[in-house]
DRENLUM-879511 format. One record per residue (C-alpha): residue number from 1; x negated, y negated, z. Coordinates in steps of 0.05 Angstrom, whole numbers, plus 5000, padded with zeros to 4 digits. Layout:
N
<rec seq="NUM" u="X" v="Y" w="Z"/>
...
***
This chain:
129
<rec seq="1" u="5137" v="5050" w="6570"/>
<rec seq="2" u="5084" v="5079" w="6519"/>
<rec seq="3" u="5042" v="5021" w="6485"/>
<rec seq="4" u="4991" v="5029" w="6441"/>
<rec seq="5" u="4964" v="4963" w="6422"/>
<rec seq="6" u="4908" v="4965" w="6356"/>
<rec seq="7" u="4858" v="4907" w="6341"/>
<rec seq="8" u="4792" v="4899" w="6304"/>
<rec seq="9" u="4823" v="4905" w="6220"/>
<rec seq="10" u="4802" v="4858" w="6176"/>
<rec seq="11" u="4766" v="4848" w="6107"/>
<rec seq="12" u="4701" v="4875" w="6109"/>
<rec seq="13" u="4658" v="4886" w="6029"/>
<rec seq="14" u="4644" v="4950" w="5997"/>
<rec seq="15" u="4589" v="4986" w="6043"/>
<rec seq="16" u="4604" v="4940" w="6102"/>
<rec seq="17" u="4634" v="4968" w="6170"/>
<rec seq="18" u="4692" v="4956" w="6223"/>
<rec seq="19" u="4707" v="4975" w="6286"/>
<rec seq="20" u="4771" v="4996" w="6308"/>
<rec seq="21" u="4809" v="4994" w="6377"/>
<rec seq="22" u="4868" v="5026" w="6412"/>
<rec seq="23" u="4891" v="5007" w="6464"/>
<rec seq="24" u="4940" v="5050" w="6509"/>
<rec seq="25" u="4985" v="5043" w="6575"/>
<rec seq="26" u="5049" v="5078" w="6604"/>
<rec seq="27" u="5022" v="5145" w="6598"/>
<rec seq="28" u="4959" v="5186" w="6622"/>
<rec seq="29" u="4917" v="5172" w="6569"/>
<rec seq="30" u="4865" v="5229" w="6588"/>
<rec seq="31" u="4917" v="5278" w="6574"/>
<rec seq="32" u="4939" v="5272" w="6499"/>
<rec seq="33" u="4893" v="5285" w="6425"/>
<rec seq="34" u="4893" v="5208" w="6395"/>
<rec seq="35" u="4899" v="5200" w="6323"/>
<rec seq="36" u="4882" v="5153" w="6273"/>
<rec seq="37" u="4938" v="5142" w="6220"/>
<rec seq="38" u="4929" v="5096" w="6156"/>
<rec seq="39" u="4977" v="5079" w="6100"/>
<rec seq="40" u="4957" v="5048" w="6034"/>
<rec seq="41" u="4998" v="5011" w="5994"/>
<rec seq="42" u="5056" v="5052" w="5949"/>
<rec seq="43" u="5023" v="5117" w="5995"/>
<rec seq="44" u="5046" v="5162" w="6056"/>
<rec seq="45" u="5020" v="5170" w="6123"/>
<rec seq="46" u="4945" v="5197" w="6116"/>
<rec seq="47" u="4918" v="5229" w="6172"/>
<rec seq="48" u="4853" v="5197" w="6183"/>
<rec seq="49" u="4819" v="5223" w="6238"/>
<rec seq="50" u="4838" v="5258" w="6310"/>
<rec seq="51" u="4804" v="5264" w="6376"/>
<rec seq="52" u="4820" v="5316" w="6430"/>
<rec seq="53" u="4849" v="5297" w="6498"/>
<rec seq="54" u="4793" v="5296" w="6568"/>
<rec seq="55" u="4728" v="5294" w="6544"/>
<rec seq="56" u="4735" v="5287" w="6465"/>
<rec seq="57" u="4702" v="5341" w="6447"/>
<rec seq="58" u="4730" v="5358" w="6383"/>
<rec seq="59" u="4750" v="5315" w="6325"/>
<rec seq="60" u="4768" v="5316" w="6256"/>
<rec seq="61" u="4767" v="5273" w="6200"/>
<rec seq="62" u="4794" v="5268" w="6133"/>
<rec seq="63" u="4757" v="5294" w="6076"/>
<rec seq="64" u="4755" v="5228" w="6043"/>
<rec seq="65" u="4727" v="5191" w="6107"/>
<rec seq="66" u="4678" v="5251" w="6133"/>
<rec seq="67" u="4608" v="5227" w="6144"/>
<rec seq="68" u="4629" v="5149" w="6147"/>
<rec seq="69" u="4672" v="5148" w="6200"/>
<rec seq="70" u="4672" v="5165" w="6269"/>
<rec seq="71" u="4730" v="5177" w="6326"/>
<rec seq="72" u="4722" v="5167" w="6408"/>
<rec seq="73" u="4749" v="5148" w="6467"/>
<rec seq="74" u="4741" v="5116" w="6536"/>
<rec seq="75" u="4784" v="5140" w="6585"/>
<rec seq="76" u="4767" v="5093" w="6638"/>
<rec seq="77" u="4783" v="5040" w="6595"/>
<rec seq="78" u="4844" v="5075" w="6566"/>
<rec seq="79" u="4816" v="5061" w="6490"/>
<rec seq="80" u="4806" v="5105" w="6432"/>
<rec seq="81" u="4763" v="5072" w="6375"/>
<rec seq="82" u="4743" v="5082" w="6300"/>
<rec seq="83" u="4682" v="5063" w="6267"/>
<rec seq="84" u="4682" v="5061" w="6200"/>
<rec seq="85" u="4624" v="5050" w="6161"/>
<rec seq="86" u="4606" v="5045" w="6092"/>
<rec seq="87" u="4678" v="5028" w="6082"/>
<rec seq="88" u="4701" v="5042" w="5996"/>
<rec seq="89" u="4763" v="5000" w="5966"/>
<rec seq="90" u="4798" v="5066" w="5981"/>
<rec seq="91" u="4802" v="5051" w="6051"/>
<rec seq="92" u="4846" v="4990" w="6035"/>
<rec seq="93" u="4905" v="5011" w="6088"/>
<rec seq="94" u="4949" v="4985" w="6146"/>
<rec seq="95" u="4911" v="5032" w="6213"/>
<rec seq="96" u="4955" v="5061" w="6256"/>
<rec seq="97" u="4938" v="5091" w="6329"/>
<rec seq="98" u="4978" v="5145" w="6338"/>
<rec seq="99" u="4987" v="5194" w="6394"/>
<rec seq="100" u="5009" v="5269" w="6405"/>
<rec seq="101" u="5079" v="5276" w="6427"/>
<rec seq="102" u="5054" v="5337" w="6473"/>
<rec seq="103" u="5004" v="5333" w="6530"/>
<rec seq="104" u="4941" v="5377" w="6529"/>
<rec seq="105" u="4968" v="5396" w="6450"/>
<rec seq="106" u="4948" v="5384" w="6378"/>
<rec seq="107" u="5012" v="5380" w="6351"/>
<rec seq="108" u="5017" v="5390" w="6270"/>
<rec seq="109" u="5072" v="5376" w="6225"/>
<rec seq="110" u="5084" v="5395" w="6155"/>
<rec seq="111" u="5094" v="5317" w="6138"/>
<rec seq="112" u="5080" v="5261" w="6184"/>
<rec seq="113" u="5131" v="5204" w="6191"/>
<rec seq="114" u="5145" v="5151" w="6250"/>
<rec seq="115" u="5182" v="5199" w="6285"/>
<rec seq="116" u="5122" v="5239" w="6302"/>
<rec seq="117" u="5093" v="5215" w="6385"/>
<rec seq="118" u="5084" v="5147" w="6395"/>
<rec seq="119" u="5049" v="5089" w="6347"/>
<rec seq="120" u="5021" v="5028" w="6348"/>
<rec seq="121" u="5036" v="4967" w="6303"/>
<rec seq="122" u="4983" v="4981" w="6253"/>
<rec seq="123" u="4924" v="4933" w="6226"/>
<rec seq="124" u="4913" v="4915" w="6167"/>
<rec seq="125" u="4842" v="4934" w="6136"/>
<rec seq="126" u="4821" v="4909" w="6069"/>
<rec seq="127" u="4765" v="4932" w="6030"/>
<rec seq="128" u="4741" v="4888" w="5968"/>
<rec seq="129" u="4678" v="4853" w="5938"/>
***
């Protein structure tokens, strides 16, 4: 059974940072891009941030998070993570740890729902002075 469990949200102040983790069993977890979902409230599903499968080598981020946060994994200890620093208001969101339905794919969709791979339960992060 796929599990992806997330921890590390939180309130953190304007310009402060959090860490978040992902943590994944009943699958090969080297084998699949990880993503980082969030969804503020009265919003859709925003693709935060993604992470190729092995190695990690290529990631992307969200315009409105590029140069603040930062997506990577450990496949020994079957964890992705995202650092988010300088956090904004804006960033107010439940986090969701997401991954690819497809091995060894990047798999895009014109609109991302639930029904898309396999998600966590979300944490909440909360952003305010």
């Amino acid at each position: 059974e796929v599990q992806l469990v997330e921890s590390g949200g939180g309130s953190a102040q304007p310009g402060g940072s959090l860490r978040l983790s992902c943590t994944a069993s009943g699958f090969v977890f080297s084998t699949y891009w990880m993503y980082w979902v969030r969804q503020a409230p009265g919003k859709g599903f925003e693709r935060v941030s993604e992470i190729s499968q092995r190695g990690g080598a290529t990631t992307y981020y969200a315009e409105s998070v590029k140069g603040r946060f930062t997506i990577s994994r450990d496949n020994d200890k079957n964890t992705v993570y995202l650092q988010m620093d300088n956090l904004k208001p804006e960033d107010t969101a439940v986090y969701f740890c997401v991954r690819d339905p497809n091995p060894y794919k990047r798999t895009l969709v014109p609109t991302l729902g639930t029904d898309f791979g396999y998600w966590g339960q979300g944490t909440q992060v909360t952003v305010s002075s």
